[in-house]
N, C-alpha and C positions, 0 to 999 in steps of 0.2 A: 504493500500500500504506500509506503514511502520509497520517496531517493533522497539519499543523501550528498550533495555536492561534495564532491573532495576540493581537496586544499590544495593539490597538486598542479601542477601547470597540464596534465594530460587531458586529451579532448574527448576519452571517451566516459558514458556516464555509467557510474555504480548504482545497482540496486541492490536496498536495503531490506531486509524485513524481518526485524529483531523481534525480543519480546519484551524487551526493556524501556527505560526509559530514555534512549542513549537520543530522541528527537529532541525532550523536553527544553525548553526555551528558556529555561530558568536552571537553577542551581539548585538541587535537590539538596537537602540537612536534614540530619536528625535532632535538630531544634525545633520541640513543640512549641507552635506558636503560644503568644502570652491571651490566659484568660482562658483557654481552651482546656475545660476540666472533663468531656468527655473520655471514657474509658474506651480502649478497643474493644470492640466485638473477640468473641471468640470464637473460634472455627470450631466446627464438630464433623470434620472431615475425617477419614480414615484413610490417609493417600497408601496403606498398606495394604487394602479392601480388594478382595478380588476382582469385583465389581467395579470397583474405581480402576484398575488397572486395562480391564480389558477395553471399557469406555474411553480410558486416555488414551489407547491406542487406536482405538479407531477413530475418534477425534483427531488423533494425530495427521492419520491419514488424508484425513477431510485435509486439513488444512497443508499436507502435498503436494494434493490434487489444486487446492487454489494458487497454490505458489507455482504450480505446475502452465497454471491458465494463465495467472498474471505475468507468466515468460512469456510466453506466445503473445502477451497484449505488447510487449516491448518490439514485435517483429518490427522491423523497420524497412524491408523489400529483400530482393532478391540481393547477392552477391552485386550481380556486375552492375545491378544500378548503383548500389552505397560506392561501388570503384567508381562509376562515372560519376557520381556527385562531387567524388571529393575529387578530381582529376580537374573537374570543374574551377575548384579552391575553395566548394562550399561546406557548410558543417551540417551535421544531421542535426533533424530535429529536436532530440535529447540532449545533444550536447549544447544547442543553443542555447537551452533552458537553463544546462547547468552552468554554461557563462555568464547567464543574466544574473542567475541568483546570489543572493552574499556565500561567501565563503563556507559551509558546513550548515549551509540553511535545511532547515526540514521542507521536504515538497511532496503536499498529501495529494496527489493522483487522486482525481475526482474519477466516476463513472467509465474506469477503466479499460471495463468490461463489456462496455456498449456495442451493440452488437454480434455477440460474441453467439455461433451457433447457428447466424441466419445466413440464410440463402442473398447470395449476390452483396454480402456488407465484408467491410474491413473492420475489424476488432478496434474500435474507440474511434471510427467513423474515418481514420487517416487524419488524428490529431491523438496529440497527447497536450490534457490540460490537468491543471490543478491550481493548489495555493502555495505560493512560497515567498521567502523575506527579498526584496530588492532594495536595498541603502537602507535596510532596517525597518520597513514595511511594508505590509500583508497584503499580497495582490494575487488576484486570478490572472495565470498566465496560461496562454493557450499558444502551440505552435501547428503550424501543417504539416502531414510528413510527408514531401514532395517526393520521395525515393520509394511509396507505396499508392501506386495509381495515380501518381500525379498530384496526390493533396488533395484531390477531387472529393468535394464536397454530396455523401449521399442521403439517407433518409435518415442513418444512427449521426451523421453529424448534426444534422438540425436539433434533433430529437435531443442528441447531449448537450449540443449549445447552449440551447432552450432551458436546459438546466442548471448549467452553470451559469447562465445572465442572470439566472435569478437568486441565486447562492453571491453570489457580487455583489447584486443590488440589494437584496436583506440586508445583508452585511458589509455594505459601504464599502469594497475594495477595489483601487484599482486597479484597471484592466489594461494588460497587456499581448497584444496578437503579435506575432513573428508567424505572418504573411509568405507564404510562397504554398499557390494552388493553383491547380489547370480550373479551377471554375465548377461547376455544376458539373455531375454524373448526367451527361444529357439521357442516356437508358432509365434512369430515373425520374426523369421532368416532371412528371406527376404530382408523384413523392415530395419533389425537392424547391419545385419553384412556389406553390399554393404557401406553403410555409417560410419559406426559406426569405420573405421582407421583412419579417418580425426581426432578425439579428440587426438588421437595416435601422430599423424602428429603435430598438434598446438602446443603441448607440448614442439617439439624439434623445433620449431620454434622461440616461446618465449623463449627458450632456449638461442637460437644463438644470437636474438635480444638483450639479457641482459635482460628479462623481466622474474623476480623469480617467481619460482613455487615451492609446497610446499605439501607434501599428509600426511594424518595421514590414520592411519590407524586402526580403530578400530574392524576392524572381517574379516569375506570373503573380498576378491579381487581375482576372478578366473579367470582362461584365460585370455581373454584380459582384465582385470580388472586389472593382475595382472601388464599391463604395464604402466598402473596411477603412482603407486609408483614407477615403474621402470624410469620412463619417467620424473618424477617430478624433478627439481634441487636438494630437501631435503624430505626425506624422514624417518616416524618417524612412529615405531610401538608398538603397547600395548600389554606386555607380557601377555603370555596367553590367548589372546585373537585373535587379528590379524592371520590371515592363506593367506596367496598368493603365489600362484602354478599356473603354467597352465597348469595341468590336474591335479585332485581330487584324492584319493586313489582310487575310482573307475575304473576312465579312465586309470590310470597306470597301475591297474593289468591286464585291459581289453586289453591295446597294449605293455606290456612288460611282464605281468606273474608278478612283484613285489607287494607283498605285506606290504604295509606300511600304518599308519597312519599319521592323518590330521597335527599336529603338528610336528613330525618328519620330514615331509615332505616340510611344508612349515610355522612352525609355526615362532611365531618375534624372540626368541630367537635363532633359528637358523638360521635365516639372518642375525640377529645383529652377530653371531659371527662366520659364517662360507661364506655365500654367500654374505654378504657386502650389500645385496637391502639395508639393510636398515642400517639407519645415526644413527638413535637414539632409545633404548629401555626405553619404559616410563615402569613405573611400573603400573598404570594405566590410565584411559581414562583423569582424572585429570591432572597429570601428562603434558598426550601427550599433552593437551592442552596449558599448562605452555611453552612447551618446541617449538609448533608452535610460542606464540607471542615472545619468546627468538629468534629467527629464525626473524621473521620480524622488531624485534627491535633491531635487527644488521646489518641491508642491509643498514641502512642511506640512506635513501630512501627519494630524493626530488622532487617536481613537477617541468618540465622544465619550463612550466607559470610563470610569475609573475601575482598571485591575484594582485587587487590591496589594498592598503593602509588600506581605507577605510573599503573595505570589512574583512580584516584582523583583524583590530582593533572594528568591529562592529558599523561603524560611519555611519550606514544608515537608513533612516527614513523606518516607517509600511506607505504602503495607506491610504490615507486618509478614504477611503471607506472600508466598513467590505466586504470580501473575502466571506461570506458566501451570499451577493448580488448575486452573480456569477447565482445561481440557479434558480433567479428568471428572468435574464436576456440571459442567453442561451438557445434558446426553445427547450424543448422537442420534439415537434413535428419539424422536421427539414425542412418542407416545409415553416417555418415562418419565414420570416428575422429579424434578429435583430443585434444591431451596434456592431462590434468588439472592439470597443475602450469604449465601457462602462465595458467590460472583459477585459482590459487592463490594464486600470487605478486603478483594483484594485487585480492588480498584479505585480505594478512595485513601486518602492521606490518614496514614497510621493506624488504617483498619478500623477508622473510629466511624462510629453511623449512629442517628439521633434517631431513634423509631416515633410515627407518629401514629399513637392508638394501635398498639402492638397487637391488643385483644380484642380487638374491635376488628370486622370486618378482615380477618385475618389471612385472605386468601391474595390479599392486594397487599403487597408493602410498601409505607410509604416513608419518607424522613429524611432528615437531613447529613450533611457529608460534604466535603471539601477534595477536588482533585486542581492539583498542582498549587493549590492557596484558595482557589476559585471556591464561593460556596456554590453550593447545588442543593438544586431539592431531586429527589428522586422517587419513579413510580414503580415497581415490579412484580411482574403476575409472578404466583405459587399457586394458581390453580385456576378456574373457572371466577367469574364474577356475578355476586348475592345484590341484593339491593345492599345491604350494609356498608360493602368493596366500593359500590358506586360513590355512595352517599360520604364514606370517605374520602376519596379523589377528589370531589369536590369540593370538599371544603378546605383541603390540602392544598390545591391549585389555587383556590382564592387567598390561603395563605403565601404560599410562595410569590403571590402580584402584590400582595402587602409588605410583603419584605424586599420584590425588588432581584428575587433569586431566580436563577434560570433552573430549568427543570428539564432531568433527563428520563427517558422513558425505557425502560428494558422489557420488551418483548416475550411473553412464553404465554399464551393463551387462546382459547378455544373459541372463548366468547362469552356471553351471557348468559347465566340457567336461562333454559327452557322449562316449560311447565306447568299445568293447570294452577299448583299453590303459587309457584314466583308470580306468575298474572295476575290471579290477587294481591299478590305482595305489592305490586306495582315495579315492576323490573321495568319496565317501558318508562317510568315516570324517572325512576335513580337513574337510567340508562342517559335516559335525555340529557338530566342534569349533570352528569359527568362531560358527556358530547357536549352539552354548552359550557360548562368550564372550559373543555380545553380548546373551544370554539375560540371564545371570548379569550381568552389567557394573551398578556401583551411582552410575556420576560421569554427572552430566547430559549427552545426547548429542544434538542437532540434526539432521535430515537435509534435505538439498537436491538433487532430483530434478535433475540438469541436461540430460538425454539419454532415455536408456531406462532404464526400472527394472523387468524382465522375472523370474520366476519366482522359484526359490531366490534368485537373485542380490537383490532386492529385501527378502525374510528378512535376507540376510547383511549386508546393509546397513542395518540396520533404519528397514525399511519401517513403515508404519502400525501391522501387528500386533503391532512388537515396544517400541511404546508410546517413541516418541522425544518428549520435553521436547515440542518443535515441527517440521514438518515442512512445506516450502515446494518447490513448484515452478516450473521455467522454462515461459515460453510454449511452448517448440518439444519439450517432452517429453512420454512414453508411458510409459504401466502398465498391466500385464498378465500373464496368464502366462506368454505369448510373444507376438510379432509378431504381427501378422495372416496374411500370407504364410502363415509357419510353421506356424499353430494349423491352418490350413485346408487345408495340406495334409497336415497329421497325420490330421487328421476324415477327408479324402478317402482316402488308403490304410487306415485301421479299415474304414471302407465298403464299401472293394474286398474286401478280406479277408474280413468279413462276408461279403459277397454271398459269393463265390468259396465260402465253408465250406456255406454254406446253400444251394446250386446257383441262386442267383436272377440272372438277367440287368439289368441295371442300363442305366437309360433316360439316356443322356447328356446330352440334351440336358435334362431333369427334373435332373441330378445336377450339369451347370455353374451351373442355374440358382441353385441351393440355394446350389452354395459359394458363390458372387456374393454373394446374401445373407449368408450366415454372418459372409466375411469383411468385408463390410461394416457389420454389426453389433458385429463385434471390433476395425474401427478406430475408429465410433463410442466403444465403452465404453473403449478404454486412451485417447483422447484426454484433453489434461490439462481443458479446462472438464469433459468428462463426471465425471472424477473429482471436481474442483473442486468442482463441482454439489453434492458426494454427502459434502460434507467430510472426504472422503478426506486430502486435503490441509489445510493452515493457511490456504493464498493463493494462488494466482499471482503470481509478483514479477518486475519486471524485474527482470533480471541486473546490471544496474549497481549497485542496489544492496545487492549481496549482504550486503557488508560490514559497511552501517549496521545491514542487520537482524542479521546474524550479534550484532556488538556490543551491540544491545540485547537480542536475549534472552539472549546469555550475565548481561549485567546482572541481569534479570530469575530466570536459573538461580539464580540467588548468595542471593535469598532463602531457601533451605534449605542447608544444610548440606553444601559439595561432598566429598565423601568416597566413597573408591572400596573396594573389599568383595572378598570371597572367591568367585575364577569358577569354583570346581572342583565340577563334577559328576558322572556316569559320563561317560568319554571310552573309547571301542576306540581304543587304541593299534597 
């Protein structure tokens, strides 16, 4: 999930994926901060447990198989294109990233995995984007990878962009493109152009908003490519190299009759000194690069958050427990329960956790906790959710906007009892009211799939629709409405019922066939790459390390203004 830039003067980039805290931005101590009288939690783990061993190891595996995938997301083309690019004197798109960023910067790869699976895509659309430090602040940077199709823009780039503009915009950060793309997947046009003005659009939105934007531009930018630079606040291009036109010497002679070439037509030099696109000519890609972090180490750029102190100065204690437990304690197989709070504890500073209404509603847990100095509030299924569970959350959520605390969501649940008694109980009424908490809720919130994230239960948690900051899963997790099991034997009693109303005889052997399929299509699509794929999700993360990520994008939250707001809507009491 991470790269870590090296220090070195070499141009190719390393990837990380530790379990530690070796990203964290701060200075980890075992100086408990002042005033802080909570006690650690205590574990009741048995990491000796048969049980526990065989789950660690298959968790392990899971988490192989992702480091496995997230190799293949690093493909960058064939052989002898990366030789012709660099015979060229250009630098791949990974390593551009790693020159932009500060020196041993953390760089959390957003939606990596985008399109990962599908027919006629390139695994993260022919871009590599995330967030990383440039002169000491926190920017979405996205590059093209010109050496895989061209850079060529298909249906998982929109789709990913689309996500990340909004992960920017949430979170106030500057944006940085390092441009080089043949343009549209024209086989695509359908796909790609209906959508594909919104990136157009965000630009001059961030614009208005005060939020800088920044393009270099190292080769092609065509047609609408060419309105990235256009569109960008600053815009910087590489002599001799950089070309942006929106239409090609081809397309001009073909609707005007003019014959002209690429560089005359639209190469840097002739923007820098006739048509003004662009701000600044680098001599080369070196250069451009120099001249983007001169550009973001002049905007004085601060986060409206106050971090606090603590976290600032790295005055926060590690878990008491190794982070690499994690594996042995969140099951694989997700029909198996196990406690949320033994995943907690060894994710939050010094293992300490403030439970809120331990006895109450006990199948939700809720309370408070500090990662990397940050405080947090935190929500985590242990099982199904009671009106009680609901009626908790809710008033926990309104606590946490009182206080101003962002809130992270941990994932493992089924959903809401069903039931003739919960209907009277009013499950629909607690349900609401949770869903409008965390509807209403104004303090940045996280969520981390780590199990199952099935139906309402996935709303109440806010799931994707209910627009979390960021949103990461584990390998061994599902999303859906429900199970597969479950869903398909709902479909199959509608069926029977039907027939049965309709007097029609039902071919069994035609009707197992069918479910066979159905439900094999419905464990296909909750699988987490499916979702992955569909950037449903932010990432696939190993488990281990939950923590680093939690603590940098709290960091990253902090860039706007943490402040919690008014939950009250209509509620049936």
């Amino acid at each position: 999930m991470y790269i870590q830039k090296k220090s070195s003067d070499s141009e190719s980039a390393t990837s990380r994926r530790g379990n530690g805290d070796e990203f964290a931005l701060t200075r980890p101590s075992q100086t408990p901060h002042l005033g802080h009288h909570t006690k650690p939690t205590k574990s009741k783990i048995n990491t000796k447990a048969p049980e526990y061993q065989a789950n660690y190891k298959e968790m392990l595996e899971m988490v192989d198989q992702l480091n496995e995938r997230l190799q293949e997301a690093t493909f960058q083309g064939a052989d002898r294109l990366l030789d012709l690019h660099h015979k060229r004197g250009s630098i791949l798109a990974r390593d551009r990233i790693e020159l932009l960023l500060d020196d041993d910067s953390p760089f959390m790869e957003l939606c990596p995995l985008a399109g990962y699976g599908q027919d006629d895509m390139t695994i993260g659309g022919s871009q590599v984007a995330g967030i990383g430090l440039v002169c000491g602040v926190e920017c979405m940077v996205s590059a093209n990878v010109p050496t895989l199709q061209g850079g060529a823009s298909n249906a998982t780039t929109l789709q990913r962009g689309e996500r990340l503009g909004r992960i920017a915009w949430e979170n106030r950060l500057p944006q940085i493109s390092l441009v080089q793309s043949a343009g549209a997947n024209l086989a695509q046009q359908s796909s790609v152009f209906h959508p594909g003005g919104s990136a157009f659009r965000h630009l001059a939105e961030r614009s208005k908003a005060g939020l800088p934007s920044v393009a270099v531009v190292f080769g092609n930018s065509t047609a609408g490519g060419a309105y990235i630079p256009g569109m960008s606040d600053y815009s910087i291009f590489v002599k001799g190299k950089a070309q942006v036109f929106l239409g090609g010497p081809p397309l001009v002679k073909m609707a005007t009759g003019e014959v002209t070439d690429a560089e005359s037509l639209g190469g840097a030099d002739m923007h820098s000194r006739k048509s003004g696109v662009s701000d600044q000519l680098a001599m080369d890609e070196y250069h451009a690069i120099s001249m983007a972090r001169e550009f973001v180490a002049g905007l004085n750029w601060t986060k409206q958050g106050q971090l606090p102190m603590r976290h600032l100065k790295g005055f926060f204690d590690q878990p008491l427990y190794d982070p690499d437990e994690i594996l042995g304690i969140v099951s694989a197989n997700i029909r198996i329960p196990f406690d949320a709070v033994e995943v907690i504890i060894r994710i939050v500073d010094g293992s300490r956790f403030t439970p809120f209404k331990p006895l109450y509603g006990p199948n939700l847990i809720c309370g408070w906790a500090t990662i990397h100095g940050i405080p947090i509030g935190i929500l985590a299924n242990n099982n199904v959710l009671f009106p009680p569970e609901a009626n908790k959350a809710t008033q926990f959520i309104q606590l946490c906007n009182m206080r101003n605390t962002p809130i992270v969501y941990l994932h493992n649940i089924t959903g809401f009892m069903v039931g003739k008694k919960y209907e009277e109980d009013g499950i629909i009424k607690a349900g609401a009211r949770f869903i409008n908490a965390v509807s209403n809720s104004e303090v940045p919130c996280i969520s981390i799939v780590m199990g199952a994230s099935y139906g309402a239960g996935n709303y109440a948690m806010a799931g994707r629709s209910y627009n979390p900051r960021f949103l990461f899963s584990y390998p061994n997790s599902k999303c859906s409405v429900m199970g597969a099991e479950q869903l398909t034997g709902v479909l199959d009693i509608v069926m029977r019922e039907s027939a049965k109303k309709s007097g029609k005889v039902i071919d069994e052997e035609m009707a197992k066939s069918s479910m066979e399929m159905f439900q094999s299509m419905v464990e296909n699509e909750s699988d987490v790459y499916w979702t992955s794929s569909r950037s449903i999700d932010d990432g696939v993360i190993d488990p281990r390390e939950t923590r680093t990520i939690l603590g940098f994008c709290l960091s990253v939250c902090y860039n706007t203004e943490v402040k919690g707001g008014n939950l009250y809507g209509v509620s049936r009491m």
